[in-house]
MDAnalysis code that builds the backbone (N, CA, C; Angstrom):
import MDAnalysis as mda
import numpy as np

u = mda.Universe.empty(192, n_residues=64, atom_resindex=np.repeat(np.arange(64), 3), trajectory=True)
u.add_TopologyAttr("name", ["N", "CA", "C"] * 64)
u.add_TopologyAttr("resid", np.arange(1, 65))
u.add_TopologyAttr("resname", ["UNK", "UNK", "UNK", "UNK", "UNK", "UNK", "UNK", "UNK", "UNK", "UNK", "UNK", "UNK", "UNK", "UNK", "UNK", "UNK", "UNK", "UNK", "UNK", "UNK", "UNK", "UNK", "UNK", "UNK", "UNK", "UNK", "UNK", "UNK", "UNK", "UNK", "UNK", "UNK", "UNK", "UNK", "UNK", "UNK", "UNK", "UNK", "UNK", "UNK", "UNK", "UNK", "UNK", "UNK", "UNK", "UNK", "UNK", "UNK", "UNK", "UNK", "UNK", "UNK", "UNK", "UNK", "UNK", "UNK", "UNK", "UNK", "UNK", "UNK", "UNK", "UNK", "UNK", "UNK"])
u.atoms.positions = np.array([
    [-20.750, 1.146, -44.685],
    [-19.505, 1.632, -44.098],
    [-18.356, 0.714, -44.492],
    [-17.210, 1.334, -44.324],
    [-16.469, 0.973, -44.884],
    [-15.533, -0.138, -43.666],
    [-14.492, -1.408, -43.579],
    [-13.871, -1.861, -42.223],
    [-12.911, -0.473, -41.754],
    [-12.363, 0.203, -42.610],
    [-11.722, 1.585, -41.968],
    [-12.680, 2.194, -40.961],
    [-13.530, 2.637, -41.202],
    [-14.825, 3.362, -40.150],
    [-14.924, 2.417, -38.923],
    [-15.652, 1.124, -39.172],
    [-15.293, 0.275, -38.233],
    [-14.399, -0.320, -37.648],
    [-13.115, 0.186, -38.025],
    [-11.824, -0.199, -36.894],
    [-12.177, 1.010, -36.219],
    [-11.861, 2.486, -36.794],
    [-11.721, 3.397, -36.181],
    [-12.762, 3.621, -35.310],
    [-14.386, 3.571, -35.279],
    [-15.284, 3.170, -34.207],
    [-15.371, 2.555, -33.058],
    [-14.555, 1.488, -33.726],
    [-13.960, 0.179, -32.277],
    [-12.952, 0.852, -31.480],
    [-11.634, 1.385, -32.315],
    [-11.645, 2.186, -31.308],
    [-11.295, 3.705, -30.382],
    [-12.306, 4.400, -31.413],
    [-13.384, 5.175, -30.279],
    [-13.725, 4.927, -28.701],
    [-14.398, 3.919, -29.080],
    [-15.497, 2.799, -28.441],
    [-14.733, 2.193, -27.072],
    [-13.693, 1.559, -27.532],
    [-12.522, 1.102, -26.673],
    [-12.032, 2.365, -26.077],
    [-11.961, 3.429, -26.399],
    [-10.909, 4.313, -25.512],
    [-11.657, 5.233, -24.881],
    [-13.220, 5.355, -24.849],
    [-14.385, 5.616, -24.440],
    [-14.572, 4.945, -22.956],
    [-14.909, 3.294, -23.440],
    [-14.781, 3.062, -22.277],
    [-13.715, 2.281, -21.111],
    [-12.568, 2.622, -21.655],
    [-11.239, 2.683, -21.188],
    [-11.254, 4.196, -19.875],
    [-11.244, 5.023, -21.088],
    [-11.316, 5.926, -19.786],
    [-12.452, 6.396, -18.670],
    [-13.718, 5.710, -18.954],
    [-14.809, 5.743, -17.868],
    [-14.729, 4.636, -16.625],
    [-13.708, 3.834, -17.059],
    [-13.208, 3.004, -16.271],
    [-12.214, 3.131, -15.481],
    [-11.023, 4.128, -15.967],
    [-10.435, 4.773, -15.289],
    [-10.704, 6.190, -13.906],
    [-11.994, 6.564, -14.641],
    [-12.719, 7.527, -13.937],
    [-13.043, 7.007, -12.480],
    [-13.393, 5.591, -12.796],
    [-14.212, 5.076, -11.483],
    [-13.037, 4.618, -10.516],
    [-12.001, 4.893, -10.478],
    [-11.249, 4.197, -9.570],
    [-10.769, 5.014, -8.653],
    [-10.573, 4.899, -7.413],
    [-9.707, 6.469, -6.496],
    [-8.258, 5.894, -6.993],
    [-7.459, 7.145, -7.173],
    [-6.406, 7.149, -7.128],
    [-5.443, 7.146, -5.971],
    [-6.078, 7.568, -4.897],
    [-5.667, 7.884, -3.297],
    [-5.575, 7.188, -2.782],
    [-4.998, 6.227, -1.366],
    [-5.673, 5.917, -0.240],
    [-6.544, 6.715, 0.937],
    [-7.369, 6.273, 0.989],
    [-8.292, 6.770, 2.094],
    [-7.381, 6.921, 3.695],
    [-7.508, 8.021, 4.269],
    [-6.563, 7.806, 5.804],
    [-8.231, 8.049, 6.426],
    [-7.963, 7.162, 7.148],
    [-8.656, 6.792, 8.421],
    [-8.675, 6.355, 9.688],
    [-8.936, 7.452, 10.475],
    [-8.944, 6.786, 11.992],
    [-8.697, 5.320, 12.512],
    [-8.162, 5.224, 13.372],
    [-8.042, 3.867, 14.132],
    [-9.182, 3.500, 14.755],
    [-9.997, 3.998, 15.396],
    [-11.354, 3.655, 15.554],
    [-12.395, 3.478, 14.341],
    [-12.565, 4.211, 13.036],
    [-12.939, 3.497, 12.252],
    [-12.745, 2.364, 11.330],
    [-11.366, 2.233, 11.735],
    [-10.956, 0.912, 10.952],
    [-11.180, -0.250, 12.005],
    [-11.435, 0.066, 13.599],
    [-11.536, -1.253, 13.966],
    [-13.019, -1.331, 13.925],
    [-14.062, -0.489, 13.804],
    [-15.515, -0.878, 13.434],
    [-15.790, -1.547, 11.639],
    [-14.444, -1.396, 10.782],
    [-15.015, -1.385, 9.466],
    [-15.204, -2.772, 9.475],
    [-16.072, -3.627, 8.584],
    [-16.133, -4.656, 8.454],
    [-15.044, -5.269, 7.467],
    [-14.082, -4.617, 6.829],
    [-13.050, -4.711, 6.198],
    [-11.710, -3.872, 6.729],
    [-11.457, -4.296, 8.433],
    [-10.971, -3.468, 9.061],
    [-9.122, -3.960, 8.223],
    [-8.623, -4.917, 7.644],
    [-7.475, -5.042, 7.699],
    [-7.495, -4.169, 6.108],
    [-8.262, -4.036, 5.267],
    [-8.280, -3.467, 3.986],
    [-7.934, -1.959, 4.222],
    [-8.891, -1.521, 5.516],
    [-8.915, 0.196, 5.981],
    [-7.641, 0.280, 6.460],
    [-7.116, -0.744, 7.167],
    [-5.600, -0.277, 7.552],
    [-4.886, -0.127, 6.936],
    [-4.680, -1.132, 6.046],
    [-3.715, -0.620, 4.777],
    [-3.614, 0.533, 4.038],
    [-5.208, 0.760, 3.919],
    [-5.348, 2.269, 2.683],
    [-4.894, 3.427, 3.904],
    [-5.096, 3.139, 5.299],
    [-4.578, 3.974, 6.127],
    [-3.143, 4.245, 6.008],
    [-2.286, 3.213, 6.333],
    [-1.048, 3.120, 6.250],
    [-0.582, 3.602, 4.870],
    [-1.069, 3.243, 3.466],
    [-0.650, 3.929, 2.934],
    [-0.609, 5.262, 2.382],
    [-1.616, 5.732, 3.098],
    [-1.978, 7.485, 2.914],
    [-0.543, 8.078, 3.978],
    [-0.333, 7.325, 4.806],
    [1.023, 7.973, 5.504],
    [0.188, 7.961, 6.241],
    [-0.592, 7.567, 7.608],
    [-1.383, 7.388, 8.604],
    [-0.340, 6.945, 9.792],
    [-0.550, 7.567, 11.027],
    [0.166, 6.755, 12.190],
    [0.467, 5.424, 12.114],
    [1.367, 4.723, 12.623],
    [0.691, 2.961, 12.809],
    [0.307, 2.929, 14.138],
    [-0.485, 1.741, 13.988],
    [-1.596, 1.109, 14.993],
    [-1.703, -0.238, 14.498],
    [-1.811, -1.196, 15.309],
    [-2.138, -2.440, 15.419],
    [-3.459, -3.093, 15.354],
    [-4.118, -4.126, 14.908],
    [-5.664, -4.257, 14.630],
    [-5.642, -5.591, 15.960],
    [-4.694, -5.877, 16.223],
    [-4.419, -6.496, 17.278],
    [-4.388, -6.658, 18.323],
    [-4.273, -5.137, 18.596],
    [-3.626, -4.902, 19.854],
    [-5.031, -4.841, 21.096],
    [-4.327, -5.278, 22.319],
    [-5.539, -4.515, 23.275],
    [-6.332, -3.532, 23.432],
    [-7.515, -3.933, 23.831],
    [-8.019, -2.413, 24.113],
    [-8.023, -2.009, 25.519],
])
């Protein structure tokens, strides 16, 4: 083979798994309840993806 074939393979190859990598990601935030974000074990991470889906606010703070 020629280095032409093998640039153009590389990238193939590269934009192959460029976009299977892109595949794996949500594009969204998740909205989720206020009761499941204070059970999540990553409850300040769930609030955020809450808050930014446009979710009520709620406090992780606050009393119960």
């Amino acid at each position: 083979m020629t280095a032409s074939r093998y640039l153009a393979l590389t990238a193939i190859g590269l934009a192959l798994l460029l976009s299977a990598c892109a595949a794996q990601q949500r594009t969204a935030p998740e909205l989720a309840d206020e009761g499941t974000c204070r059970a999540s074990v990553a409850s300040y991470k769930c609030k955020l993806e809450h808050d930014l889906a446009g979710g009520y606010p709620f406090s992780l703070e606050s009393a119960r």
